[in-house]
PDB file with one MODEL, atoms N, CA, C and O in Angstrom:
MODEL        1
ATOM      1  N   UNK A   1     112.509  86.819 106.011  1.00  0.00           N
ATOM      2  CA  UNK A   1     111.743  87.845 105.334  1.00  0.00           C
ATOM      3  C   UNK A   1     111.073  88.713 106.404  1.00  0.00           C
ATOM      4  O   UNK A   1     110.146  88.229 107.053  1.00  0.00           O
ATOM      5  N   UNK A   2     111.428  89.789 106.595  1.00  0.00           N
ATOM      6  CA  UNK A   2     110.952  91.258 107.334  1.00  0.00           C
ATOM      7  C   UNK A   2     110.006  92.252 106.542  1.00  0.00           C
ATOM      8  O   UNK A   2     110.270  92.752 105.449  1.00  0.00           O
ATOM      9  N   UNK A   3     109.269  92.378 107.020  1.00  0.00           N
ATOM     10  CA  UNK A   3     108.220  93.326 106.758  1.00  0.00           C
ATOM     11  C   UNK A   3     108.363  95.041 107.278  1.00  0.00           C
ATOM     12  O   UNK A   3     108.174  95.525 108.394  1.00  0.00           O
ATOM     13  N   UNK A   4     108.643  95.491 106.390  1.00  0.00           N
ATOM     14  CA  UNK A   4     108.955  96.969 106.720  1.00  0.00           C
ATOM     15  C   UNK A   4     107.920  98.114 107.068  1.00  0.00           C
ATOM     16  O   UNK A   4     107.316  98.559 106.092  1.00  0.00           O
ATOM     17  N   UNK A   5     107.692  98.526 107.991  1.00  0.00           N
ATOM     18  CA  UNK A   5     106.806  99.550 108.761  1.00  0.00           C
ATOM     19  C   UNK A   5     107.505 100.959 108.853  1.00  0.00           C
ATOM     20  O   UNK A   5     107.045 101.836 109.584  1.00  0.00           O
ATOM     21  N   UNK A   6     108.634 101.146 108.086  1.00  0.00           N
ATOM     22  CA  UNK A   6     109.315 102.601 107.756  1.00  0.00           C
ATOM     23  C   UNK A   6     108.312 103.613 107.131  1.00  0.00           C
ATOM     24  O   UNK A   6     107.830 103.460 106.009  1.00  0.00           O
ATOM     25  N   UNK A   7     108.034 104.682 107.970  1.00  0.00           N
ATOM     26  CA  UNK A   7     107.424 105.850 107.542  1.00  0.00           C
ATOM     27  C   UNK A   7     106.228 105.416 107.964  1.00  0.00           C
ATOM     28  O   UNK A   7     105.394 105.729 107.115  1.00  0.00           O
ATOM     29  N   UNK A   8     105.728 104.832 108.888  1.00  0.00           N
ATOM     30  CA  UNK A   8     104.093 104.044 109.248  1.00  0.00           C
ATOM     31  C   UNK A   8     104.109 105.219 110.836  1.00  0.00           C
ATOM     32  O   UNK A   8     105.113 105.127 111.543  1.00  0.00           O
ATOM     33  N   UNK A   9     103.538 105.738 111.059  1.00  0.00           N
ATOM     34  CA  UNK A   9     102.990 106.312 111.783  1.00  0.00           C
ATOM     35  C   UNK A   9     102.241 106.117 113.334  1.00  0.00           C
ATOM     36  O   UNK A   9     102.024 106.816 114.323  1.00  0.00           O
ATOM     37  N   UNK A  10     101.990 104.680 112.873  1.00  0.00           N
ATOM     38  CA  UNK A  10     101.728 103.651 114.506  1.00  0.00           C
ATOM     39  C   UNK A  10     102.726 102.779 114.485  1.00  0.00           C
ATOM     40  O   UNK A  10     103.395 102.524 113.484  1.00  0.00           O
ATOM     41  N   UNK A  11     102.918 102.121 115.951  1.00  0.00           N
ATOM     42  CA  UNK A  11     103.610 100.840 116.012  1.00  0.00           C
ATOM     43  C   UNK A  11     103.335  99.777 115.116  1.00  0.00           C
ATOM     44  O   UNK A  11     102.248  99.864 114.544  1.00  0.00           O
ATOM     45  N   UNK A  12     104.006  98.846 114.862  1.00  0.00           N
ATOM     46  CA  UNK A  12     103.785  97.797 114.140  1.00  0.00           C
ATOM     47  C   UNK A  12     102.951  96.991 115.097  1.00  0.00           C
ATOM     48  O   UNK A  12     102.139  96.350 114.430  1.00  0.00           O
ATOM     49  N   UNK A  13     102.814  96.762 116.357  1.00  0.00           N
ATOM     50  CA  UNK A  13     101.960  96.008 117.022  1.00  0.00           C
ATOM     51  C   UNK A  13     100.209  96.034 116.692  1.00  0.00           C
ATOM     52  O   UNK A  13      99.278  95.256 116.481  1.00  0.00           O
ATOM     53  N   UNK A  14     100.487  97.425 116.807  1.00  0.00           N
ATOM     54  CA  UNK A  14      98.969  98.192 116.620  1.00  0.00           C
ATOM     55  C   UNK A  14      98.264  97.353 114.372  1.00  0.00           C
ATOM     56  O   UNK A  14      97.496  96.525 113.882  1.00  0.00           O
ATOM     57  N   UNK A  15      99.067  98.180 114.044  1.00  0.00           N
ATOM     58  CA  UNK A  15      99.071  97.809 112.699  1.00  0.00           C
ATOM     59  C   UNK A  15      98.744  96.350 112.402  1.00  0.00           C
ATOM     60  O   UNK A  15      97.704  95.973 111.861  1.00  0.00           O
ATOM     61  N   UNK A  16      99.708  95.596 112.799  1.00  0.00           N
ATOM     62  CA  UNK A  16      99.115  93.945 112.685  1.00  0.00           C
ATOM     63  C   UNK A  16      98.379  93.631 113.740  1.00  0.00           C
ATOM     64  O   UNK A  16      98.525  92.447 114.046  1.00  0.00           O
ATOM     65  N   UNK A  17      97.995  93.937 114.096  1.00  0.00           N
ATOM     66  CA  UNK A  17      97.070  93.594 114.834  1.00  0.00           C
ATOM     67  C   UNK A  17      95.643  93.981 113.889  1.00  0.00           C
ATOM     68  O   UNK A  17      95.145  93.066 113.234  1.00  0.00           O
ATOM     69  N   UNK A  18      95.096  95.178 113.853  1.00  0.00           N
ATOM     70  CA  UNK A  18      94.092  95.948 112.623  1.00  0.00           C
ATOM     71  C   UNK A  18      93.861  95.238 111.673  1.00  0.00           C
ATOM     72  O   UNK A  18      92.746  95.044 111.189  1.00  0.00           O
ATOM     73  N   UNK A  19      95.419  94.540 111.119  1.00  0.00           N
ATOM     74  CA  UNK A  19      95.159  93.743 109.422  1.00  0.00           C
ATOM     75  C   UNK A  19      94.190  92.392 109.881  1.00  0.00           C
ATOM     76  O   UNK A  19      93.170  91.952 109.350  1.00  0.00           O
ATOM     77  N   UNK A  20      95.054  91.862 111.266  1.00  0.00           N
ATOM     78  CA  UNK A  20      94.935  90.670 111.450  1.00  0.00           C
ATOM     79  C   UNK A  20      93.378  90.471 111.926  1.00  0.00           C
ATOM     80  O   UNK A  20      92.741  89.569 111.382  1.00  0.00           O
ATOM     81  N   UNK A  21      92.801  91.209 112.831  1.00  0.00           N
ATOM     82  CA  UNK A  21      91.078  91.431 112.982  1.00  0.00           C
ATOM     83  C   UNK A  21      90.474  91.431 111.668  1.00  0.00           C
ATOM     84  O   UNK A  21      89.485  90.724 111.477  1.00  0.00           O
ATOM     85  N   UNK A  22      91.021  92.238 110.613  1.00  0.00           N
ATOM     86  CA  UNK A  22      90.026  92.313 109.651  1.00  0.00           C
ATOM     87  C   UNK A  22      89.621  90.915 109.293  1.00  0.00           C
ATOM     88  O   UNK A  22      88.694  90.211 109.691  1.00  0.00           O
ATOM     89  N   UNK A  23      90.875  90.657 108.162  1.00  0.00           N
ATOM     90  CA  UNK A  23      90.945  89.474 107.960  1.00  0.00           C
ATOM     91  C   UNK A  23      90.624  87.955 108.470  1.00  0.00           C
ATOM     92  O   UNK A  23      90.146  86.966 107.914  1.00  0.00           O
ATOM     93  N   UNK A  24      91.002  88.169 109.499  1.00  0.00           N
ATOM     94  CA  UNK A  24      90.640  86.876 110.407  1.00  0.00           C
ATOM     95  C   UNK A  24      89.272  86.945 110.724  1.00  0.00           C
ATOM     96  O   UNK A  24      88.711  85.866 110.536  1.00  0.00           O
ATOM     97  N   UNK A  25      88.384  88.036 111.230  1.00  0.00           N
ATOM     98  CA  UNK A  25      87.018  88.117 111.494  1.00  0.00           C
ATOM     99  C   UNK A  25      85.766  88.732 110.426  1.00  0.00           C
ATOM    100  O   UNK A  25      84.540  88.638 110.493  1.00  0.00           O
ATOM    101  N   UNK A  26      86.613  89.350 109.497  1.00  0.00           N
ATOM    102  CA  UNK A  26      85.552  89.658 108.268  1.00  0.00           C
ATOM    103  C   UNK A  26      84.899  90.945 108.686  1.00  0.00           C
ATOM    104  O   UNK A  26      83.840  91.295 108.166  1.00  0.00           O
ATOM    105  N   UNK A  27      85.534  91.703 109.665  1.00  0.00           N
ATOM    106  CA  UNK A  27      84.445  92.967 110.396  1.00  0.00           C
ATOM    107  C   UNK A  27      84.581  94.310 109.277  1.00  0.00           C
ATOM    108  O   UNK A  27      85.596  94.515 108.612  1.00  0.00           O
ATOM    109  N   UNK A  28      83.841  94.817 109.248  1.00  0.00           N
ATOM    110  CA  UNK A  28      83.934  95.852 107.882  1.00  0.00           C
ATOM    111  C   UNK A  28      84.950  97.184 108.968  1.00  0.00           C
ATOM    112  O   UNK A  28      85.124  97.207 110.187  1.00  0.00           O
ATOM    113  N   UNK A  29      85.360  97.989 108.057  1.00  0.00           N
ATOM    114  CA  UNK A  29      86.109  99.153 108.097  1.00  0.00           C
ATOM    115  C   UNK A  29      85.551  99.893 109.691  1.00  0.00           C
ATOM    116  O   UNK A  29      86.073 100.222 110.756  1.00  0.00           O
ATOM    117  N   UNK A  30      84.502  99.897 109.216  1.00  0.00           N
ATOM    118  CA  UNK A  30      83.591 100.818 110.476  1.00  0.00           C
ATOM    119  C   UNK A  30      83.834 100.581 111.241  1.00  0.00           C
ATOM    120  O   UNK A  30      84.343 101.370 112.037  1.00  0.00           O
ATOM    121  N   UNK A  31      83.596  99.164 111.526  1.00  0.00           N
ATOM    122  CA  UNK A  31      83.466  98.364 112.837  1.00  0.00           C
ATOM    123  C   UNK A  31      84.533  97.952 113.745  1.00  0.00           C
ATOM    124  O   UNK A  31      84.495  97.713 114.952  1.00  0.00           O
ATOM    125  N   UNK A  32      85.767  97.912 112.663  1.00  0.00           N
ATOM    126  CA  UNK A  32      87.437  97.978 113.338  1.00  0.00           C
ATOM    127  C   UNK A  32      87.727  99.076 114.198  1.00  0.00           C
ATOM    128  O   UNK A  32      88.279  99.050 115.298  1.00  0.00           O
ATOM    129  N   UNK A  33      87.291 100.025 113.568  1.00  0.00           N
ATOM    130  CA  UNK A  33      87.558 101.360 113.426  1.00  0.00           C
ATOM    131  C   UNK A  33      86.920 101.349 115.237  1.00  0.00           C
ATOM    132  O   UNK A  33      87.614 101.498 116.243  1.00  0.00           O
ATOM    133  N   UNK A  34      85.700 101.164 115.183  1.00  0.00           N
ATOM    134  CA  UNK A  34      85.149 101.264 116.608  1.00  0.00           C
ATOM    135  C   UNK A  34      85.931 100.348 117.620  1.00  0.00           C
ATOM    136  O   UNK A  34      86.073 100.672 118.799  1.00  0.00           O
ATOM    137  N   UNK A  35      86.468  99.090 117.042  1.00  0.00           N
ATOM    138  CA  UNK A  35      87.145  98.058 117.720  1.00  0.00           C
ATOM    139  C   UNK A  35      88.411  98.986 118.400  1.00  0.00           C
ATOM    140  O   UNK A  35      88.474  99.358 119.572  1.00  0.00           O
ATOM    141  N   UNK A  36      89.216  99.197 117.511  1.00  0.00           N
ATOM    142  CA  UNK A  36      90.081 100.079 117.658  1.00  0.00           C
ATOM    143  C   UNK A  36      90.320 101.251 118.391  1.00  0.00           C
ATOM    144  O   UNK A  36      91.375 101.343 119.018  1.00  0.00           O
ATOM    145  N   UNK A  37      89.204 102.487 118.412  1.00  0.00           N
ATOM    146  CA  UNK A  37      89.281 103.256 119.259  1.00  0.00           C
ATOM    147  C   UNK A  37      88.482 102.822 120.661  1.00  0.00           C
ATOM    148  O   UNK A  37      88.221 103.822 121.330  1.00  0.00           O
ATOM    149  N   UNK A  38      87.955 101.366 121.367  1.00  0.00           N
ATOM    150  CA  UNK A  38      87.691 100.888 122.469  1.00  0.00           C
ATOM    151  C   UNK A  38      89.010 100.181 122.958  1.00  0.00           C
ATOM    152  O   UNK A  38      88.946  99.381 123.892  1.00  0.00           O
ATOM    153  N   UNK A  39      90.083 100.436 122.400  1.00  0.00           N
ATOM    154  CA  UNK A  39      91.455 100.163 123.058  1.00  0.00           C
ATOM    155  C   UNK A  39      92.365 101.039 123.061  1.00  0.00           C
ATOM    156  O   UNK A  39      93.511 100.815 123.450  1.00  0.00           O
ATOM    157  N   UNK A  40      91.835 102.454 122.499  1.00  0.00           N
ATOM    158  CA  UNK A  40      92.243 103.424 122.314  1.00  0.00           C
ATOM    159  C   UNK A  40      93.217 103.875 121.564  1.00  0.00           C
ATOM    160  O   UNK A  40      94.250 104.468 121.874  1.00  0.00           O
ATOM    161  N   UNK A  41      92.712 103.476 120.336  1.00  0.00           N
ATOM    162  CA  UNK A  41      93.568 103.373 119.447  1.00  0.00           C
ATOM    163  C   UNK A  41      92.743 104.478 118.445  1.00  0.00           C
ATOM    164  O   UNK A  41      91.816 103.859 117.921  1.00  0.00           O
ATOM    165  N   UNK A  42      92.758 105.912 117.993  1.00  0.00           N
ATOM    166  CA  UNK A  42      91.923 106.514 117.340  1.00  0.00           C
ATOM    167  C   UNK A  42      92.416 106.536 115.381  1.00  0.00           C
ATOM    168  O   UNK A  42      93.206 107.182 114.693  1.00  0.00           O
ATOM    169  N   UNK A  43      91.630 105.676 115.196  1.00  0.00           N
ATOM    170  CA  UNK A  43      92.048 105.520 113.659  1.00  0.00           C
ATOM    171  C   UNK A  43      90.879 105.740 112.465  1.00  0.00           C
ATOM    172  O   UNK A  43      89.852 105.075 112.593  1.00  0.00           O
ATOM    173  N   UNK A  44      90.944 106.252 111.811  1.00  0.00           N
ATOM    174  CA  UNK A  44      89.648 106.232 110.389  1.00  0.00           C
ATOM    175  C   UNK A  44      89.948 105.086 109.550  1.00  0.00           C
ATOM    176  O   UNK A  44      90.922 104.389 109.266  1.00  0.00           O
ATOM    177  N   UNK A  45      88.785 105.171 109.287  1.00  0.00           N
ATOM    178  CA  UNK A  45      88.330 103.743 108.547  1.00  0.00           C
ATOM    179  C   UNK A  45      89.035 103.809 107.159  1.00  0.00           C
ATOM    180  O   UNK A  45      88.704 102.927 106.367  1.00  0.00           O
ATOM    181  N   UNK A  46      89.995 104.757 106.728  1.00  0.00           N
ATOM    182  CA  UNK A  46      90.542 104.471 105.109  1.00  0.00           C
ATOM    183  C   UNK A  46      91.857 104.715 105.626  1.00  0.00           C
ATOM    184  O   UNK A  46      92.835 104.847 104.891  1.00  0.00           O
ATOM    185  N   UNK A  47      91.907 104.788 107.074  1.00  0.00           N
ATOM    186  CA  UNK A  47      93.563 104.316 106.813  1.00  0.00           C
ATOM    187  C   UNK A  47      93.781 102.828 106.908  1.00  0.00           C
ATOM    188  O   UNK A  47      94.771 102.347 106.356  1.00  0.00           O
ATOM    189  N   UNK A  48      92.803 101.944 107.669  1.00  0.00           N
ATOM    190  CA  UNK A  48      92.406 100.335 108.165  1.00  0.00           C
ATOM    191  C   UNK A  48      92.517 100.163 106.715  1.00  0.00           C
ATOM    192  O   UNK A  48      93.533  99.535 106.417  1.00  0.00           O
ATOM    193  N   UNK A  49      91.720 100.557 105.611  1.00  0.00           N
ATOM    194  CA  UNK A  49      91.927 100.339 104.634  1.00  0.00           C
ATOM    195  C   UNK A  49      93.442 100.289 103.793  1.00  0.00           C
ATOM    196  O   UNK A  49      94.036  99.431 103.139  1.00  0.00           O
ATOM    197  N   UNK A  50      93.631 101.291 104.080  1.00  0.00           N
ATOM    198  CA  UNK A  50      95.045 101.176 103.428  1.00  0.00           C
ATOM    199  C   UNK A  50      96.198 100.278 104.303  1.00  0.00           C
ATOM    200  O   UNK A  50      97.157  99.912 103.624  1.00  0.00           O
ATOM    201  N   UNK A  51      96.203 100.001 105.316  1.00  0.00           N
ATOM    202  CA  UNK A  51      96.954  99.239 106.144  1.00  0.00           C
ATOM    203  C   UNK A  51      96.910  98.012 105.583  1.00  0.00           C
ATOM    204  O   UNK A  51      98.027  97.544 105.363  1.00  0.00           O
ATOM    205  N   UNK A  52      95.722  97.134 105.190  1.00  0.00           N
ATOM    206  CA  UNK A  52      95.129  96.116 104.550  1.00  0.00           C
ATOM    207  C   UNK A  52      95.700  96.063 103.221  1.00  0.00           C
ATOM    208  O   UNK A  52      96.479  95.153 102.940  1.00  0.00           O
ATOM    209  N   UNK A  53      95.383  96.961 102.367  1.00  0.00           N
ATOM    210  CA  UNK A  53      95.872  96.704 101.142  1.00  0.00           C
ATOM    211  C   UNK A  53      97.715  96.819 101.014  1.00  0.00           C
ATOM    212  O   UNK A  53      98.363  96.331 100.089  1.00  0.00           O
ATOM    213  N   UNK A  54      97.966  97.152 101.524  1.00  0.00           N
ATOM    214  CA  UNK A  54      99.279  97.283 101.832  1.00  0.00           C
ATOM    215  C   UNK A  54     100.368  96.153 102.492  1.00  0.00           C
ATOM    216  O   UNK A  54     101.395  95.692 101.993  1.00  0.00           O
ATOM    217  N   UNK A  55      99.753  95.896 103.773  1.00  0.00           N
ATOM    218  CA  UNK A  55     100.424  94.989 104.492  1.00  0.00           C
ATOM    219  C   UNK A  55      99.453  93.346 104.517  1.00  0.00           C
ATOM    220  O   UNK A  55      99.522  92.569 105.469  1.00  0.00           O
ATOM    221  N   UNK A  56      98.725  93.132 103.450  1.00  0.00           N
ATOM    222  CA  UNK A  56      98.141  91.874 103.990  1.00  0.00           C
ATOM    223  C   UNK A  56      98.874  90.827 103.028  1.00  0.00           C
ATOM    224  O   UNK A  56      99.152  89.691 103.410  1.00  0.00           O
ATOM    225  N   UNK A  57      99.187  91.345 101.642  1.00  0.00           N
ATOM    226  CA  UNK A  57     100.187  90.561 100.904  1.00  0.00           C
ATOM    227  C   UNK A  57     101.127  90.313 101.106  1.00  0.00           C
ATOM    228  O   UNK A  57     101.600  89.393 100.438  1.00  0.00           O
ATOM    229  N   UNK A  58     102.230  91.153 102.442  1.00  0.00           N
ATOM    230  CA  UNK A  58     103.181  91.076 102.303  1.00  0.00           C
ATOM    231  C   UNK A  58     103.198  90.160 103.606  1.00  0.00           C
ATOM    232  O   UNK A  58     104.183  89.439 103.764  1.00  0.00           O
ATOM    233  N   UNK A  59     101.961  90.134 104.748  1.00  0.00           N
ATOM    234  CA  UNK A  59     101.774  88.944 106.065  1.00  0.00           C
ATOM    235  C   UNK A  59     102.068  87.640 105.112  1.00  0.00           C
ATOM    236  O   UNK A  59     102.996  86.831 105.086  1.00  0.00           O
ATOM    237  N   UNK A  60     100.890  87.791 104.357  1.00  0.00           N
ATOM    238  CA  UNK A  60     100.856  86.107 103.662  1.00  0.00           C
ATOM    239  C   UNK A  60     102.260  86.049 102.979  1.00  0.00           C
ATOM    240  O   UNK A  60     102.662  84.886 102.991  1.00  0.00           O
ATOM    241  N   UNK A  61     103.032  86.798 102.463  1.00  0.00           N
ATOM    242  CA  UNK A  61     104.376  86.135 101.757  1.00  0.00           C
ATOM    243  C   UNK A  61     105.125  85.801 102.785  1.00  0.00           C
ATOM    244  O   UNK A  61     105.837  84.799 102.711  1.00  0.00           O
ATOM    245  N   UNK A  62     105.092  86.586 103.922  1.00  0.00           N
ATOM    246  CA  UNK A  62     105.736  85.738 104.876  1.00  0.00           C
ATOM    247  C   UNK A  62     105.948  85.048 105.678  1.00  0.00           C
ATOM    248  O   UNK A  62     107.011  84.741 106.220  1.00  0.00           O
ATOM    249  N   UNK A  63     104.307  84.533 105.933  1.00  0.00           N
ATOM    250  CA  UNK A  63     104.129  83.385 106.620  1.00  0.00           C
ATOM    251  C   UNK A  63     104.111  82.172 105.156  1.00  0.00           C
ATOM    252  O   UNK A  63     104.273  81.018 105.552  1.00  0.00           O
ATOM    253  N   UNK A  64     103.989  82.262 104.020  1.00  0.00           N
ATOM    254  CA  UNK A  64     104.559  80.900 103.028  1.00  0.00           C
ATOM    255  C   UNK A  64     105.758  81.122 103.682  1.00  0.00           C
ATOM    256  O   UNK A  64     106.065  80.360 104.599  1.00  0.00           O
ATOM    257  N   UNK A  65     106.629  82.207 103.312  1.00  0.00           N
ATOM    258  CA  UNK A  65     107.997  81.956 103.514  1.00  0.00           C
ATOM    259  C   UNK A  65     108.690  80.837 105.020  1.00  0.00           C
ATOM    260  O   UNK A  65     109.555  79.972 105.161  1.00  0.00           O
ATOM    261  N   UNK A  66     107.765  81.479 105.798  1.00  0.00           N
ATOM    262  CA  UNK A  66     108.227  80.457 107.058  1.00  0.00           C
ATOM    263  C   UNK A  66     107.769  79.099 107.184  1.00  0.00           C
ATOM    264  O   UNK A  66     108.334  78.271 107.898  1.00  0.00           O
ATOM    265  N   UNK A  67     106.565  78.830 106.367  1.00  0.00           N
ATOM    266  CA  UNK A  67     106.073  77.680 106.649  1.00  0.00           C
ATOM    267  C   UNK A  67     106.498  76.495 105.619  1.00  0.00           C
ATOM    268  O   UNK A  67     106.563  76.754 104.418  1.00  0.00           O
ATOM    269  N   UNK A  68     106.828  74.995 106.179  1.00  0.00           N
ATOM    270  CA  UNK A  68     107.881  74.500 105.612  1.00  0.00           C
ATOM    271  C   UNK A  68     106.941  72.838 105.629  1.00  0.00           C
ATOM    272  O   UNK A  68     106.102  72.360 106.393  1.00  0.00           O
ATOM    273  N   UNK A  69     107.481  72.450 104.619  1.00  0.00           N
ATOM    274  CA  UNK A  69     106.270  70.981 104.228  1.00  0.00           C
ATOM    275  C   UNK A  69     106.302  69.856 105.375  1.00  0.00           C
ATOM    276  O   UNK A  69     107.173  69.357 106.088  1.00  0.00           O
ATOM    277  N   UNK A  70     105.398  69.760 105.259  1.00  0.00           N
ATOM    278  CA  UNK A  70     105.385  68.378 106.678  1.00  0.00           C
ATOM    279  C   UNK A  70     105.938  67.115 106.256  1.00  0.00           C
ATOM    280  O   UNK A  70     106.147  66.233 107.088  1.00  0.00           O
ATOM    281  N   UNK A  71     106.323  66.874 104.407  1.00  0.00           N
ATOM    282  CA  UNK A  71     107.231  65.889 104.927  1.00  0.00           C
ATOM    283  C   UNK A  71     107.522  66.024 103.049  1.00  0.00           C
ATOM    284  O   UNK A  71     106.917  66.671 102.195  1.00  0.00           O
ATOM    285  N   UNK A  72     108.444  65.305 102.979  1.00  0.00           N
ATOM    286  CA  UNK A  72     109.233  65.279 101.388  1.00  0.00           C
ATOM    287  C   UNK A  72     108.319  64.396 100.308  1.00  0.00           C
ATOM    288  O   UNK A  72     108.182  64.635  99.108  1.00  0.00           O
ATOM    289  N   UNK A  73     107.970  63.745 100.769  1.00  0.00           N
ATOM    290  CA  UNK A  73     106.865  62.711 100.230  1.00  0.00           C
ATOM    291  C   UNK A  73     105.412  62.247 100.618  1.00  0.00           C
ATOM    292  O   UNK A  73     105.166  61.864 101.762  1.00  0.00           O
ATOM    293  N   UNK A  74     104.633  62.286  99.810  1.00  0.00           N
ATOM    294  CA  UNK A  74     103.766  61.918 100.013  1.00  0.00           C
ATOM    295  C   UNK A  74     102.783  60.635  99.613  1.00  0.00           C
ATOM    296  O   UNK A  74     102.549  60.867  98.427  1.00  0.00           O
ATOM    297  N   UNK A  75     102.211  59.636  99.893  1.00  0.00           N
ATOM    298  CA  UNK A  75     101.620  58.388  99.563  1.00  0.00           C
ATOM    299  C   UNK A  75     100.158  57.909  99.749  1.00  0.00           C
ATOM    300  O   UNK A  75      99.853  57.442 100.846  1.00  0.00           O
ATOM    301  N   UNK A  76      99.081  58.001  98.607  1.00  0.00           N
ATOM    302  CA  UNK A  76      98.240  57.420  98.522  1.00  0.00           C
ATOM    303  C   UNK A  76      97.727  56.315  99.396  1.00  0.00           C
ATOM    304  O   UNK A  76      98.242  55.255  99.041  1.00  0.00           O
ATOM    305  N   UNK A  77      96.890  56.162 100.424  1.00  0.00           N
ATOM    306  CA  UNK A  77      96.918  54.655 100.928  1.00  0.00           C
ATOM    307  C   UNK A  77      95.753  53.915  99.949  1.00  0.00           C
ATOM    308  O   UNK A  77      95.350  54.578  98.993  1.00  0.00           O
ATOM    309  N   UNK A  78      95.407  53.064 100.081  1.00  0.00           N
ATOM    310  CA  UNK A  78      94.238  52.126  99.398  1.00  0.00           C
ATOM    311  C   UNK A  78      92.976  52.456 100.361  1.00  0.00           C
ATOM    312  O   UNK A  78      92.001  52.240  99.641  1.00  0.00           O
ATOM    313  N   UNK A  79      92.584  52.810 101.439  1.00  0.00           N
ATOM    314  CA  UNK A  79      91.783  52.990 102.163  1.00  0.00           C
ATOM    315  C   UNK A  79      90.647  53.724 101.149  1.00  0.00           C
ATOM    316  O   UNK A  79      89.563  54.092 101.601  1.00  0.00           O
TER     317      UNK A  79
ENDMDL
END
C-alpha cells in the first residue's frame, strides 16, 4: 500500500515529516508552522492543516497494513 503525493506541491519527505511532528508531538498549527520555516521550509498553518487531514488516515492505513501479529495464538496464563 503506497500513498500518493500526486499534485502535492512539496516533497513527500517534507510532508511526512509535518504530519508526523504534529501528531506525534501535539504542537498546534502555529507552532509547526514556526518549526518548519527554522528548517526552511516556508509553509502556512492551513496548509499543515490540510496535509493532516488528508494524509494522516491514509499513514495509519498503512502502517495496519504493514504491521503483522506477533503470533497466531494467544494463551491466558494462571499467573
Amino acid at each position: 500500500m503506497t500513498i500518493s503525493f500526486k499534485g502535492a506541491h512539496f516533497p513527500k519527505g517534507v510532508i511526512l515529516h509535518a504530519v508526523f511532528f504534529y501528531l506525534r508531538y501535539g504542537v498546534s498549527y502555529r507552532d509547526l508552522e514556526e518549526i518548519m520555516a527554522e528548517r526552511g521550509v516556508d509553509l502556512d498553518y492551513a496548509t499543515l492543516d490540510r496535509w493532516v487531514i488528508r494524509y494522516s488516515g491514509l499513514i495509519a492505513d498503512a502502517a495496519r497494513y504493514r504491521k503483522h501479529p506477533a503470533d497466531r495464538t494467544w494463551r491466558m496464563d494462571e499467573t
